[in-house]
N, CA, C and O of each residue as an XYZ file, in Angstrom:
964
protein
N     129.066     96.349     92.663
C     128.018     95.572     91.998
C     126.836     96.498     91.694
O     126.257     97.031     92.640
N     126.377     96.759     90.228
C     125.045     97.405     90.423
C     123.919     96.173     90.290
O     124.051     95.054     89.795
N     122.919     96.721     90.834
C     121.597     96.028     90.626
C     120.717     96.286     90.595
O     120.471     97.216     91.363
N     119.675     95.833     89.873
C     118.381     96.136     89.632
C     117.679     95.462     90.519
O     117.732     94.233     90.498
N     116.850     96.169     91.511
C     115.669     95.511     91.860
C     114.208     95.636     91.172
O     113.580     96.447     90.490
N     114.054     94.484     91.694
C     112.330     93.741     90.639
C     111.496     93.705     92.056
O     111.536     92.782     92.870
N     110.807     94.799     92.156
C     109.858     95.129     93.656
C     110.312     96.036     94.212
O     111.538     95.949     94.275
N     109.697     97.361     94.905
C     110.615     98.069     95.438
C     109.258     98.557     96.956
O     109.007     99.713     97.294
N     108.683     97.386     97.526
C     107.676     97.241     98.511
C     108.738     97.401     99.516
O     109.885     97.613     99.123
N     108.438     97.310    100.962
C     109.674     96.908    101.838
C     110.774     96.767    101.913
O     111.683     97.485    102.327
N     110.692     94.939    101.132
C     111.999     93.855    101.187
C     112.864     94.894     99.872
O     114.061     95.179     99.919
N     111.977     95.286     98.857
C     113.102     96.539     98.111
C     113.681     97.104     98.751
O     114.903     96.956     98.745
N     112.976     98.135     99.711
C     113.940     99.628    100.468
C     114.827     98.783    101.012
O     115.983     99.162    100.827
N     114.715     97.649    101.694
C     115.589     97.152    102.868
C     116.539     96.613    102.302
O     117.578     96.740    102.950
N     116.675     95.927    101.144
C     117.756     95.542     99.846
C     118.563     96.834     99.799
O     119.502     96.967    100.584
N     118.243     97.838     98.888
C     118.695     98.935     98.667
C     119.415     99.641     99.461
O     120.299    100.356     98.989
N     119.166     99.580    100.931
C     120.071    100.105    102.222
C     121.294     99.346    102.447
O     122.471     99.664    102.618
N     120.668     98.265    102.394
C     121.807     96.335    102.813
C     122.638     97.338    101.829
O     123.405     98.152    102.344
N     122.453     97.267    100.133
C     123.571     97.135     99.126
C     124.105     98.429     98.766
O     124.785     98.450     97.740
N     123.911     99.705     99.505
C     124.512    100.850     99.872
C     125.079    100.693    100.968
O     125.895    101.608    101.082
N     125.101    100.013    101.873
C     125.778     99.507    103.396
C     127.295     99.518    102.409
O     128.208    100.312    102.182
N     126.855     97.937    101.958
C     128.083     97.493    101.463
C     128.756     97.702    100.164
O     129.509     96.948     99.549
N     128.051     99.644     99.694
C     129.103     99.363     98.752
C     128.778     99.171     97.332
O     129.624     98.993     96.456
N     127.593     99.212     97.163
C     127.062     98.349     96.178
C     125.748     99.494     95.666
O     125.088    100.188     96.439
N     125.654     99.461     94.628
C     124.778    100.364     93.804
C     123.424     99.857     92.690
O     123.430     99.147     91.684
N     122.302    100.606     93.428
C     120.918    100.161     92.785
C     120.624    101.051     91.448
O     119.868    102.016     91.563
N     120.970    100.870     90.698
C     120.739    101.184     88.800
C     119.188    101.670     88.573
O     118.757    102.755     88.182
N     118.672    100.760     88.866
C     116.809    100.745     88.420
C     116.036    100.126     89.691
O     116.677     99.387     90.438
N     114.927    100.352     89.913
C     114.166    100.310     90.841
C     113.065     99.698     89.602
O     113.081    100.335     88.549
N     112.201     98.606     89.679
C     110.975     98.055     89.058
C     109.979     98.005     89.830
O     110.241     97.283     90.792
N     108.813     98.490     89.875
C     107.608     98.429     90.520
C     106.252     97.787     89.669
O     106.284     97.523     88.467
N     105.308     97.637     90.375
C     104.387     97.111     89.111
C     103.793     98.357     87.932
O     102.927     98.213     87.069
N     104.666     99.671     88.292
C     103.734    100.668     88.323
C     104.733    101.276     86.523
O     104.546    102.109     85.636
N     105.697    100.267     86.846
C     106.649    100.527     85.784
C     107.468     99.457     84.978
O     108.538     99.568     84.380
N     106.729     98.517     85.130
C     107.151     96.864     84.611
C     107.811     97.220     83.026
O     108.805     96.704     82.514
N     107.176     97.959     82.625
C     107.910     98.265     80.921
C     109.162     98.967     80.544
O     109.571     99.128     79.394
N     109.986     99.552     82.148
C     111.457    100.341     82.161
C     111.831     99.189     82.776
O     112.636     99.420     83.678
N     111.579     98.096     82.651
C     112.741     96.567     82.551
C     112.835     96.224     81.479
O     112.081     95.392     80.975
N     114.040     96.941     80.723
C     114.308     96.834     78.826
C     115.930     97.050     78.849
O     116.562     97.703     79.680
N     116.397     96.395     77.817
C     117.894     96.446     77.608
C     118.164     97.816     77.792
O     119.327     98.056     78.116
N     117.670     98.445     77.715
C     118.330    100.116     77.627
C     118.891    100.034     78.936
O     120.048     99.694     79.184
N     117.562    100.531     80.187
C     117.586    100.511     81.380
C     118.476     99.753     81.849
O     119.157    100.274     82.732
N     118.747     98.597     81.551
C     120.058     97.251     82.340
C     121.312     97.532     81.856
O     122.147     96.648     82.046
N     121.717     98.652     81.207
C     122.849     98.687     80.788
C     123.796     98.847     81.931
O     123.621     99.867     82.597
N     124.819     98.006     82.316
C     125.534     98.764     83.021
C     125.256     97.482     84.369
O     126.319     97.178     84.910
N     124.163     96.829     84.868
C     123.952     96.282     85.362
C     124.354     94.514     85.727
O     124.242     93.566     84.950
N     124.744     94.501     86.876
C     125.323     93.171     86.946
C     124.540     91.863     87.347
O     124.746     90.722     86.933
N     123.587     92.299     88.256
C     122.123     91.509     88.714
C     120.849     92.036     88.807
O     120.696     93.196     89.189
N     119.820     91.258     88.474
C     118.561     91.395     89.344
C     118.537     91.041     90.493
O     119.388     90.241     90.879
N     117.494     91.565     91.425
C     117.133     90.823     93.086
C     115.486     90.908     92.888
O     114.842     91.938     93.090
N     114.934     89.678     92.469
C     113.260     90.323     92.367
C     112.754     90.172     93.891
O     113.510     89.588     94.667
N     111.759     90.568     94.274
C     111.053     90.218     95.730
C     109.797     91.360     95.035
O     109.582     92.564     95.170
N     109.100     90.157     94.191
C     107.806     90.978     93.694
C     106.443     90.337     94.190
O     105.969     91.042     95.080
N     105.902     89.574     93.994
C     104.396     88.029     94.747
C     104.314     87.663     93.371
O     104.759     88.174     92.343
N     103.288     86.133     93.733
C     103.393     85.228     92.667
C     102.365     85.502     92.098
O     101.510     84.626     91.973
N     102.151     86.845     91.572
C     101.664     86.597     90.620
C     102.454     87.857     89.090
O     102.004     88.006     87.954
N     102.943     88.119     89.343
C     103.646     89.254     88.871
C     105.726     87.878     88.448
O     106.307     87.630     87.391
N     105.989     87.511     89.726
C     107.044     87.088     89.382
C     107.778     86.210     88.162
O     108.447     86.485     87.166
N     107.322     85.107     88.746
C     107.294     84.377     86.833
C     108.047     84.991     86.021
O     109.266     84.996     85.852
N     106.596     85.875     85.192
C     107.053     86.889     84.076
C     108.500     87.567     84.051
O     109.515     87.450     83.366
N     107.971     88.545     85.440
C     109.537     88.941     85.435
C     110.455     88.416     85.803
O     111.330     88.973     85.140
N     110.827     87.869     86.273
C     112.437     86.427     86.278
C     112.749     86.639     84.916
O     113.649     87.347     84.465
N     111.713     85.790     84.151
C     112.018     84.863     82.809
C     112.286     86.381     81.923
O     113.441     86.428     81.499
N     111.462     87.588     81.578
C     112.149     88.726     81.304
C     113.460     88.882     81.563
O     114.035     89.002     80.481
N     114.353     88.950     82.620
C     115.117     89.657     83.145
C     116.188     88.854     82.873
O     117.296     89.289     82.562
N     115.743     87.047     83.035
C     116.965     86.503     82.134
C     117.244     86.398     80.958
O     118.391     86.134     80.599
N     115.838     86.662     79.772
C     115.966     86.716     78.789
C     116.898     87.554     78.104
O     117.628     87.288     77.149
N     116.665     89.228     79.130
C     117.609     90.083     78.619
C     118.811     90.561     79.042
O     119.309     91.681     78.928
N     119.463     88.923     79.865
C     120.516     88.642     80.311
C     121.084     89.087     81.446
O     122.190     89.582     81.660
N     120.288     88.873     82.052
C     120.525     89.409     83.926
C     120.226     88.276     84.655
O     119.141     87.712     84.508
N     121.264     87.786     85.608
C     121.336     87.175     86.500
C     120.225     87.304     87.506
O     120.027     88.346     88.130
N     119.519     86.233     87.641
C     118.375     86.849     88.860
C     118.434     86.303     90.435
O     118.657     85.099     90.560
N     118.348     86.681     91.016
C     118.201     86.499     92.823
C     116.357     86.588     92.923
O     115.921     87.720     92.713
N     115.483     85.684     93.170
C     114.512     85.595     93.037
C     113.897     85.099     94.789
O     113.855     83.920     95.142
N     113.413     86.438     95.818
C     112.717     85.393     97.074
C     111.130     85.703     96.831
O     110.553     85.727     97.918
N     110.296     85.934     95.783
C     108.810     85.398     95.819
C     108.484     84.045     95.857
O     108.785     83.059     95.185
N     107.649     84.313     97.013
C     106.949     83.060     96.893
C     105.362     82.769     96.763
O     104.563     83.697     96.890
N     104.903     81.343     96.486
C     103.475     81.273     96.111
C     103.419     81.017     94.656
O     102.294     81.083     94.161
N     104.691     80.657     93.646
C     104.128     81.092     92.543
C     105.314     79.456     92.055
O     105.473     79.133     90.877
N     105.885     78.788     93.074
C     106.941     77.143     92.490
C     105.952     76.303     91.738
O     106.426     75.195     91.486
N     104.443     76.517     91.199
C     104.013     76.235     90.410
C     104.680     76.064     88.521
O     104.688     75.217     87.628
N     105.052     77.175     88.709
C     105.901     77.724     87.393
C     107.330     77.719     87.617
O     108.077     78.323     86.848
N     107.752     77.089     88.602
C     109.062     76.885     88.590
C     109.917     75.849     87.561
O     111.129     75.968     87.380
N     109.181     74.938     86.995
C     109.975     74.555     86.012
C     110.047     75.153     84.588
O     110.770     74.819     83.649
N     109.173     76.060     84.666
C     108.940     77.006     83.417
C     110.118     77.907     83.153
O     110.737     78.007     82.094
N     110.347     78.603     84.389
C     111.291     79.784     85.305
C     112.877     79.034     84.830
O     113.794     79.697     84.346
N     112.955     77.370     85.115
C     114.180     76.968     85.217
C     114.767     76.785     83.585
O     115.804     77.138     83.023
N     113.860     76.239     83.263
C     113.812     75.974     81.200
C     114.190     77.461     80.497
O     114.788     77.627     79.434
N     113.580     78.645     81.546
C     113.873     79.496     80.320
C     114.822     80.291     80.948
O     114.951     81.451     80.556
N     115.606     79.808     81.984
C     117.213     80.383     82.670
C     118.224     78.949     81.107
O     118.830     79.260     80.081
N     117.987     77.801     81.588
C     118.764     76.991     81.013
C     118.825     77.627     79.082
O     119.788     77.732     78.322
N     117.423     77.910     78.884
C     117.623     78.235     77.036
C     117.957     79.789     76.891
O     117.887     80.268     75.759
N     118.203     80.351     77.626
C     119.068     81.489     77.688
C     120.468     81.750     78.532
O     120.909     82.866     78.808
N     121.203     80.216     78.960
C     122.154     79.803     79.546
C     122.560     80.851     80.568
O     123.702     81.247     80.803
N     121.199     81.301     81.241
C     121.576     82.319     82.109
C     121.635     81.914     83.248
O     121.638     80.684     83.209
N     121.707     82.456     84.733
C     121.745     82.495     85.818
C     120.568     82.865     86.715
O     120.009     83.962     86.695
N     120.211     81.722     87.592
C     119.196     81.746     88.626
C     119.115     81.361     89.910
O     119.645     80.304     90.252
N     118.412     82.193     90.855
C     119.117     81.481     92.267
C     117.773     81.877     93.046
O     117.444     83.062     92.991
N     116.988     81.006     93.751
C     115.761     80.815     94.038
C     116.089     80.841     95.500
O     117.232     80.438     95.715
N     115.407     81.203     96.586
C     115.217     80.727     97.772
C     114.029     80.923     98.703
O     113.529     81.795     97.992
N     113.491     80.861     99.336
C     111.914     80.814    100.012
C     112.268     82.105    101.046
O     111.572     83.111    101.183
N     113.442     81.824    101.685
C     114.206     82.529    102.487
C     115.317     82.512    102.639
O     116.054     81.552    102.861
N     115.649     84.069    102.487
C     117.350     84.109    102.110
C     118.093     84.440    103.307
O     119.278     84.738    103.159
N     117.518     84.436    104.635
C     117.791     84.418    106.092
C     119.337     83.579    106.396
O     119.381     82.481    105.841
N     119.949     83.764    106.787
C     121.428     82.997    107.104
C     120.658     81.966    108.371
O     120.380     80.790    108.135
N     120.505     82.327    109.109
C     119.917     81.635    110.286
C     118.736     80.665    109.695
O     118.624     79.520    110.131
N     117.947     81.123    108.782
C     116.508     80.490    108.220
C     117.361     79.155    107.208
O     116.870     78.028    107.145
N     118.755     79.545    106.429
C     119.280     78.340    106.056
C     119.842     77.164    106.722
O     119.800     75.952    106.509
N     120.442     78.011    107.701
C     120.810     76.654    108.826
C     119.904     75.630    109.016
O     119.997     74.423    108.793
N     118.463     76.725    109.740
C     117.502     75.536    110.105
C     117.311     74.600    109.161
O     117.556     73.443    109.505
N     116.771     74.872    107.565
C     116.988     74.270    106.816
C     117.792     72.751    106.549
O     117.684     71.646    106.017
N     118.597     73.555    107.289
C     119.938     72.232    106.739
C     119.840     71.091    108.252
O     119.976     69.874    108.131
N     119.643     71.622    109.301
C     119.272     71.399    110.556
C     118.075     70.049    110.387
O     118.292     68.882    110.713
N     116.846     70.573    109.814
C     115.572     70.399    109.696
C     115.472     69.147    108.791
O     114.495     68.410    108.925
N     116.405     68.874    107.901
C     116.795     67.557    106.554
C     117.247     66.536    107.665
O     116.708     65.524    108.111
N     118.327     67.115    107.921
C     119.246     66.190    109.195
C     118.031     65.854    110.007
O     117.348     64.893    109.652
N     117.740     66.464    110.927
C     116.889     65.541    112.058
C     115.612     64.579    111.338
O     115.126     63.561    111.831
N     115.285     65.145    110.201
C     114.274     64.878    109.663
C     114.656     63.238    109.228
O     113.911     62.312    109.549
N     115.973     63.030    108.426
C     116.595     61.898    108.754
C     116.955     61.061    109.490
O     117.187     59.932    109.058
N     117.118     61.400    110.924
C     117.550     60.900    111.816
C     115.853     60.221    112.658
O     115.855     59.379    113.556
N     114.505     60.897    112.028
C     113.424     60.481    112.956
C     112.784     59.668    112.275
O     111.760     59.106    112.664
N     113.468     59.471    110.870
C     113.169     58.401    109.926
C     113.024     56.942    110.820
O     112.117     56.113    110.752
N     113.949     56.936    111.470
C     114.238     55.512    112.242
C     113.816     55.479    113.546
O     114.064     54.551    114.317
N     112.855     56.979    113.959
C     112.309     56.676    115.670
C     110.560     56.814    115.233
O     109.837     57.777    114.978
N     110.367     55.498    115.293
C     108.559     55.648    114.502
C     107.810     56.225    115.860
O     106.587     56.116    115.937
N     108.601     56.869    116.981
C     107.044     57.405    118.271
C     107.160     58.648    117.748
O     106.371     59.338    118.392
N     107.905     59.565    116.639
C     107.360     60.576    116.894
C     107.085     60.835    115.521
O     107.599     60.440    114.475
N     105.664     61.990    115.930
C     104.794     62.568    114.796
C     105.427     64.508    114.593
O     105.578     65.440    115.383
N     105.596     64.347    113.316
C     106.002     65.961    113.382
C     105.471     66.997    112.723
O     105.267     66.905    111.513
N     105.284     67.705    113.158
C     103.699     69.251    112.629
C     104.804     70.560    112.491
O     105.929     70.709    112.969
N     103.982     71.415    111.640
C     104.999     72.547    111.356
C     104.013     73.562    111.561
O     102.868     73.290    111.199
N     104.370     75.327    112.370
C     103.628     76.310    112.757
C     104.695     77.602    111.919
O     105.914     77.758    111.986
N     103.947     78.156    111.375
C     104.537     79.719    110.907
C     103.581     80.774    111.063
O     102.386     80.833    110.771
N     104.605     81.842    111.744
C     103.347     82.828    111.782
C     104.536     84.205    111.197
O     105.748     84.424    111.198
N     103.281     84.858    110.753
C     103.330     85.980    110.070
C     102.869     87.672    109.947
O     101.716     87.822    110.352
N     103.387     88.697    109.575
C     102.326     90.125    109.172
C     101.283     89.508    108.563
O     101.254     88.497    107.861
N     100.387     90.287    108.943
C      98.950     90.023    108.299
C      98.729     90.430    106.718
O      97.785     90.119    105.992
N      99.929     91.245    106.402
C      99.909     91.587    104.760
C     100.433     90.709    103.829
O     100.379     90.872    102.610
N     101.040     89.594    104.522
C     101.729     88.245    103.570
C     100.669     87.923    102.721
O      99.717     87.812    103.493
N     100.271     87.707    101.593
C      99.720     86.809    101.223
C      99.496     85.722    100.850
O      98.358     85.280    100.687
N     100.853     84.919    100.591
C     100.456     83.396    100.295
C     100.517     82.736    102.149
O     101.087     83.213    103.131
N      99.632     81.436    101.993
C      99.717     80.597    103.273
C      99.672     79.230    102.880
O      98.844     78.840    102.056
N     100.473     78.503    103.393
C     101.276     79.045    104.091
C     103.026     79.317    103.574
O     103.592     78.986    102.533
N     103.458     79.939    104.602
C     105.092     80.366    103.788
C     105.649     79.488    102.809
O     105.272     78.363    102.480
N     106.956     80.430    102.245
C     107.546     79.371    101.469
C     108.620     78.821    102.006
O     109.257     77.904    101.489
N     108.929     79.485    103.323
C     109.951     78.631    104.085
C     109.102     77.512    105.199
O     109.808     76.817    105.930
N     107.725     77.397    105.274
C     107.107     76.285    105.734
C     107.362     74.679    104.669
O     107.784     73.539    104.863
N     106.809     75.481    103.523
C     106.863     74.477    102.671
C     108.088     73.765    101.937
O     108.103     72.684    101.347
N     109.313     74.873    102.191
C     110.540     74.020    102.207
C     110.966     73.317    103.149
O     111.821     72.475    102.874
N     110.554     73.435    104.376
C     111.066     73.001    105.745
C     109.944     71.431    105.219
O     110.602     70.439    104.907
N     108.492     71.299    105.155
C     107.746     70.381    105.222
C     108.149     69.165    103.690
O     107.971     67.948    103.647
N     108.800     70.223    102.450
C     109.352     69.019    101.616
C     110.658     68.377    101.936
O     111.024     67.333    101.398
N     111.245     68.929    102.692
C     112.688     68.426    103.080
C     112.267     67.398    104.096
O     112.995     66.414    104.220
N     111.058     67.511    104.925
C     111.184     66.393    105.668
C     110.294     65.434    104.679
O     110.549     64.246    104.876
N     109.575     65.605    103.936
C     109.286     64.258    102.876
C     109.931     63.660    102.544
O     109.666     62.470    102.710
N     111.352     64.035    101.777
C     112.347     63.806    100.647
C     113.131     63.067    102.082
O     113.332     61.893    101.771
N     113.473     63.239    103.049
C     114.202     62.316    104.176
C     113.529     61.302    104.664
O     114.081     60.220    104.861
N     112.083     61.543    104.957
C     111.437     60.650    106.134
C     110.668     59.784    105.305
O     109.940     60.404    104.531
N     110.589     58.296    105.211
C     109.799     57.969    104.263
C     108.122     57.686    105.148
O     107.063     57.624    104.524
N     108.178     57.612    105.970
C     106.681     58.111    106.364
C     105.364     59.014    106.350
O     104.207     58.898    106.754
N     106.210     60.080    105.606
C     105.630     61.666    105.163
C     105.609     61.641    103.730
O     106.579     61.571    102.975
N     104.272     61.714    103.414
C     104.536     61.872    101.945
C     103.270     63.158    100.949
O     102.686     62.909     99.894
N     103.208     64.363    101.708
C     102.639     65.009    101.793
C     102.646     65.961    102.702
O     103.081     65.639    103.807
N     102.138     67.486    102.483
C     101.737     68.253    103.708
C     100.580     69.157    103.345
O     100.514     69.537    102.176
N      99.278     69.705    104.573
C      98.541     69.844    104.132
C      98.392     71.285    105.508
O      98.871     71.236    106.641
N      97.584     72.437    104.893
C      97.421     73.565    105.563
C      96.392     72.744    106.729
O      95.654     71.802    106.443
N      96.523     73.259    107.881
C      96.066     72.080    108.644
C      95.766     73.740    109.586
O      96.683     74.550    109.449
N      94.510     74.217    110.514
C      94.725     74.602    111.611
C      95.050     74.315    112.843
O      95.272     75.141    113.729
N      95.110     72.493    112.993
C      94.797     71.886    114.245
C      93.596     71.170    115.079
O      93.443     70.521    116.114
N      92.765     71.736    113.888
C      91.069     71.243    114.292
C      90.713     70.492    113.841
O      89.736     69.955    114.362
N      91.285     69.902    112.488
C      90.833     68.815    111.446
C      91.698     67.551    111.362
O      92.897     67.765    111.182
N      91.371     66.484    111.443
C      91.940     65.137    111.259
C      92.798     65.268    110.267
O      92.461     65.892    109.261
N      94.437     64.527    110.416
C      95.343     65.082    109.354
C      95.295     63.260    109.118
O      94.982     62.394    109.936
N      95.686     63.137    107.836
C      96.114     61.901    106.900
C      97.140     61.331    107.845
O      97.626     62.155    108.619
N      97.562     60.103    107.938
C      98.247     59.579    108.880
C     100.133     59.754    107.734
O     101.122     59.821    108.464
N     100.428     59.808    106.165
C     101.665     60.374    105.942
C     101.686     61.347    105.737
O     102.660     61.813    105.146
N     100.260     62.416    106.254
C     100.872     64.026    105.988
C     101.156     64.899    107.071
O     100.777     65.000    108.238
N     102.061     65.588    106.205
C     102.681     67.135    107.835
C     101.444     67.737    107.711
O     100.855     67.918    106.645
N     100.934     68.141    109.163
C     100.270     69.283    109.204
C     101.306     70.955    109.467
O     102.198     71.283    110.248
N     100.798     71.427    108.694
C     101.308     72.983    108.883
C     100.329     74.001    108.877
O      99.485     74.104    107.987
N     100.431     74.830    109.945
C      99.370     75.799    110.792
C     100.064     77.323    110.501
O     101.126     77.698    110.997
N      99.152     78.163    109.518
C      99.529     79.098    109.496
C      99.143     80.418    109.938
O      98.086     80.910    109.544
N      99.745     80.894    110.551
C      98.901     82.077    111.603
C      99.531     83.688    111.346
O     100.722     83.929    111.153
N      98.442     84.695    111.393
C      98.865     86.101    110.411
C      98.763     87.072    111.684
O      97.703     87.646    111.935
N      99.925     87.234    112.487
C      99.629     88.965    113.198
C     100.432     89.670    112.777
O     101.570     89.457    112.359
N      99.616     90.899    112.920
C     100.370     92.279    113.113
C     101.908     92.192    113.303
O     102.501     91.633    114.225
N     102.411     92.831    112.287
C     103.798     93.480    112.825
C     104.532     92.081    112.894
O     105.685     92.206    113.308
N     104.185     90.849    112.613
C     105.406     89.268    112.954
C     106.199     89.188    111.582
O     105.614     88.763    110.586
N     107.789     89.673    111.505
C     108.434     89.419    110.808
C     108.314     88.462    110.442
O     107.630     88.680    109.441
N     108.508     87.179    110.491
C     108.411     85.520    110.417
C     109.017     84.868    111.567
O     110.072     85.094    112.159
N     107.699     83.627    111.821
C     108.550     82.552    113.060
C     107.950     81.399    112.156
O     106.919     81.527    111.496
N     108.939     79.946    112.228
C     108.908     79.050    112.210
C     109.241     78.029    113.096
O     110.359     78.069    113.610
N     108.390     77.020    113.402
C     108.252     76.245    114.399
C     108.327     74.649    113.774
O     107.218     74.410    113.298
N     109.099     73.657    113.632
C     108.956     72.236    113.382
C     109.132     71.430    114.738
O     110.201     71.304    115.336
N     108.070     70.975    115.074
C     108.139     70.036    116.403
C     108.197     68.531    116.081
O     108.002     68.270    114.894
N     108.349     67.840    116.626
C     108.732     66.752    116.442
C     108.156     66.567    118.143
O     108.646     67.197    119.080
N     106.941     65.492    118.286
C     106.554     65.196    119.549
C     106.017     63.927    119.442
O     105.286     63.464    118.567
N     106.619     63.261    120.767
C     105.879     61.845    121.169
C     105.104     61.403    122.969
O     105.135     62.307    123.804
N     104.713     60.541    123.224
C     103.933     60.441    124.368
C     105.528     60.944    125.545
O     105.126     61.331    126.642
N     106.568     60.957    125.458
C     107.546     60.823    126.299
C     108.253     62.126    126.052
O     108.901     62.506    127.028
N     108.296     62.940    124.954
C     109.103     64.510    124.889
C     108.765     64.969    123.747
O     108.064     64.303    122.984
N     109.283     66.381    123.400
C     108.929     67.023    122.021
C     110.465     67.651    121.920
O     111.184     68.010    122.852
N     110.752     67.672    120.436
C     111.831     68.060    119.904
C     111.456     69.447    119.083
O     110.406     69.678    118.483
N     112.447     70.182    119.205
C     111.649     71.573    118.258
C     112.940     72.275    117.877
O     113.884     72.693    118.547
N     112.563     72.261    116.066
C     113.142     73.332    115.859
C     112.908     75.192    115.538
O     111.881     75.524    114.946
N     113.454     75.781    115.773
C     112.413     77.499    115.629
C     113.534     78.884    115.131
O     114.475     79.501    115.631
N     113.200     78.885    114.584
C     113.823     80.491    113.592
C     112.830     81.395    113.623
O     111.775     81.189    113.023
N     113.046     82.442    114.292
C     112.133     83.580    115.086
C     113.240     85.042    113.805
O     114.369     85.391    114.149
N     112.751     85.457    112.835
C     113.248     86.957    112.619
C     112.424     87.688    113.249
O     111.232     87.709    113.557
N     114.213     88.827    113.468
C     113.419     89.610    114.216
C     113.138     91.002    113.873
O     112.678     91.952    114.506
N     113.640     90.799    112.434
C     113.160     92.130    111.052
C     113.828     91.689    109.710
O     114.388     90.612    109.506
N     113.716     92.397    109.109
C     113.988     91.888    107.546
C     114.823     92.399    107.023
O     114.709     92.757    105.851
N     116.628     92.710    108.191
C     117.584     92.865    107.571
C     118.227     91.495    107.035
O     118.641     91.258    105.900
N     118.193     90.563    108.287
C     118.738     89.487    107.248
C     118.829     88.929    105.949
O     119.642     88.555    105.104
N     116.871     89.121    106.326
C     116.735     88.506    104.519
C     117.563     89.500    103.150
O     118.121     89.102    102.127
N     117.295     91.169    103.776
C     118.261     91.868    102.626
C     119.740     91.345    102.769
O     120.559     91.143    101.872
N     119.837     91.221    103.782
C     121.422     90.647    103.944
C     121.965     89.712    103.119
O     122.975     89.936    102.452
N     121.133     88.258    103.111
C     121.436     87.047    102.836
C     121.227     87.628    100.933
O     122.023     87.347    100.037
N     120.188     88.302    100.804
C     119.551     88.591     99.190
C     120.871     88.990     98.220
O     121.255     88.473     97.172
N     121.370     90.040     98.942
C     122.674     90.437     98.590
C     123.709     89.703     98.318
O     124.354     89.622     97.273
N     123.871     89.017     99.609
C     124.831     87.924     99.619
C     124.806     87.135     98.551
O     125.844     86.953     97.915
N     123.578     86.522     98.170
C     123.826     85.763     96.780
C     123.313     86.556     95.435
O     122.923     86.095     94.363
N     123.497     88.316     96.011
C     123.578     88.136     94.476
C     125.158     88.557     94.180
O     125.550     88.597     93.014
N     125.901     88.816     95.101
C     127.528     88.714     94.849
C     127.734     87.222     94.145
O     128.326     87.164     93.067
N     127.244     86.048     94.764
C     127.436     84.980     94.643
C     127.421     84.834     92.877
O     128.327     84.517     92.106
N     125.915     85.228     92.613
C     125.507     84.266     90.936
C     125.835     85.369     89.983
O     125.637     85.161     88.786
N     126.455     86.851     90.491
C     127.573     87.181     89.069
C     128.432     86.384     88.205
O     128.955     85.425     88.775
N     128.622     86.490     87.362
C     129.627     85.960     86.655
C     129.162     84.350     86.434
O     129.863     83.875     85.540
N     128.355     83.518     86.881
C     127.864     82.012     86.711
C     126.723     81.818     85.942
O     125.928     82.688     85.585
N     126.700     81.024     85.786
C     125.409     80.418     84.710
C     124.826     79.399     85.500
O     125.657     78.958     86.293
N     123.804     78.896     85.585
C     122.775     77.806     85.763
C     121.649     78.173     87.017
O     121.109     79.208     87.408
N     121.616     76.933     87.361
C     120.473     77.290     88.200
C     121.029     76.729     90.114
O     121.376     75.590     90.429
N     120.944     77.844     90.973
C     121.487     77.595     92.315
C     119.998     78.462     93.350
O     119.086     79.267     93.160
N     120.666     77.494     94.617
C     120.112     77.794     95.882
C     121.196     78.347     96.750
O     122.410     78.486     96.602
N     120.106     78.692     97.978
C     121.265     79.217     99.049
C     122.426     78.148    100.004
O     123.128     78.528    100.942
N     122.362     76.937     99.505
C     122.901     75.837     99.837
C     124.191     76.322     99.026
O     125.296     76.487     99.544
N     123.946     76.485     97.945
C     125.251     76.748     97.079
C     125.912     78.107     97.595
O     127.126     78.209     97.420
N     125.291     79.076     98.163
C     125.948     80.272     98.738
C     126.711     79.884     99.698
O     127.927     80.069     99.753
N     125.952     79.258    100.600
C     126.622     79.054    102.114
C     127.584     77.619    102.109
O     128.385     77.458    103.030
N     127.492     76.873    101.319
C     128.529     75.667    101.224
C     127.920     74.716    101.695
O     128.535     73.823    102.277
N     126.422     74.687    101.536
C     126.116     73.455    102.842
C     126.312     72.055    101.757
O     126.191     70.911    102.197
């Protein structure tokens, strides 16, 4: 498989190792420093993008990269503002797109974990449930985008929640919104925390990385996946959930 990566910060190098692990060959490297050698010339030869660029740069390049017919693997987040923009201009160039907050194998489970119980507390009204992520201090959006998938999945299940709001813990939260608490140290790959607590016990779910091979791992993984396909997929569609 060759591929182009769109970012070549970190989560780039650590892509680039993953897809020389297995075999697999990086064509072009995109930085912000060179956004204009993402041109048909350069993609010749190329079977995917993997962007991992921030939201403010991404957008653009997605919708570039499918325009000039490259499959994209997209984990920026901060920027699902423009996600229906992103999806319209995969569909009018009948190309291929595959979005995820976190492309973690373990971070999807919870996911899928996190819907389920989230369903199941639909019907136990004692408990109230809050969400904690903590982070490197160089992240910049807050809070994550695997908070905010974890906090819409329990909307879309629980009909008591109908909202979530950056909350530290100090401020009175709306009686249907999640609070989610986002906290930045040094050196914290990502932890996520969904508790679920009432006067009698607390339920918790938690996905602790403990570096950022997975995520190159999982990144890879679907971009084997959205070769050769057209439309628009998640990591639900990778893993079969």
């Amino acid at each position: 498989m060759n591929i182009v990566l769109i970012g070549y910060g970190r989560m780039g190098h650590e892509i680039e190792q993953m897809a020389a692990d297995a075999g697999h060959r990086v064509i072009l490297k995109i930085d912000k420093d060179n956004t204009g050698d993402l041109n048909s010339e350069n993609i010749s030869g190329a079977d995917v993008a993997i962007e991992f660029t921030g939201p403010e740069t991404a957008p653009d390049l997605i919708m570039k990269a499918i325009a000039l017919g490259l499959p994209v693997v997209s984990g920026s987040t901060g920027w699902q503002d423009r996600f229906k923009e992103v999806s319209e201009c995969c569909n009018e160039n009948n190309g291929a797109f595959l979005y995820a907050s976190n492309f973690s194998i373990g971070a999807n489970i919870i996911f899928h974990l996190n819907s389920e119980l989230a369903r199941i507390m639909s019907k136990q009204d004692l408990y109230k449930v809050k969400i904690e992520e903590v982070h490197h201090i160089q992240k910049l959006d807050a809070p994550s985008g695997t908070a905010i998938t974890l906090a819409k999945e329990i909307i879309s299940q629980h009909p008591g929640y109908t909202e979530w709001i950056l909350n530290d813990g100090t401020s009175p939260v709306p009686d249907k919104a999640i609070p989610v608490k986002a906290v930045r140290e040094d050196s914290v790959p990502g932890i996520h925390d969904v508790e679920w607590s009432s006067e009698i016990d607390t339920i918790s779910l938690r996905h602790e990385a403990k570096n950022r091979k997975g995520l190159a791992a999982g990144a890879v993984m679907a971009a084997g996946f959205l070769v050769g396909k057209r439309g628009i997929f998640s990591m639900n569609n990778v893993l079969d959930f």
